[in-house]
C-alpha positions in Angstrom: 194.3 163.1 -74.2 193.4 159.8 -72.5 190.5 161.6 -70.6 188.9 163.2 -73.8 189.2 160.1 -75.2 186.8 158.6 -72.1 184.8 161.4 -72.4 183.6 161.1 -75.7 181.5 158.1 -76.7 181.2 156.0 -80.0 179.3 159.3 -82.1 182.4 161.1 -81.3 179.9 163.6 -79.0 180.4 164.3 -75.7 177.5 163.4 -73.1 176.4 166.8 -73.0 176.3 167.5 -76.7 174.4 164.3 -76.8 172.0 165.2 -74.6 171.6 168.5 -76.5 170.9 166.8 -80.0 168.1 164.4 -77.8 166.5 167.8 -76.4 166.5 169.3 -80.1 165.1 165.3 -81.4 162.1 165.6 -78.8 161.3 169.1 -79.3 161.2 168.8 -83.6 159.1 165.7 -82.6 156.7 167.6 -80.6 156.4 170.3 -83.1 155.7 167.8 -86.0 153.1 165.8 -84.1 151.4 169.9 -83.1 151.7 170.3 -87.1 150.1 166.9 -88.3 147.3 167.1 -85.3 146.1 170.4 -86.7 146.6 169.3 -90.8 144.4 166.4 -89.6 141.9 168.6 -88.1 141.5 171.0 -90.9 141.7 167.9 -93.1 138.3 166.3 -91.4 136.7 169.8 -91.1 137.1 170.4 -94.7 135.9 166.8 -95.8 134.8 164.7 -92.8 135.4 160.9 -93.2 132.4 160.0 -90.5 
């Protein structure tokens, strides 16, 4: 019990699990900034603002 208790860290995750909620994080971040780079695109085509 001792070394599940080392093994785990102060979320109560495991380093691995951790590391697989950052990967899941990075990727939803990519996808939002893919999302908001084309809405502001079709945004500036639609009205330009120069």
């Amino acid at each position: 019990m001792a070394e599940m208790k080392s093994a785990m860290n102060r979320t109560g995750l495991t380093d691995d699990e951790c590391k697989e909620v950052a990967k899941y994080m990075v990727d939803g971040a990519k996808v939002f900034g893919a999302f908001s780079l084309v809405a502001h695109f079709l945004v500036y085509a639609w009205t330009p603002w120069f």
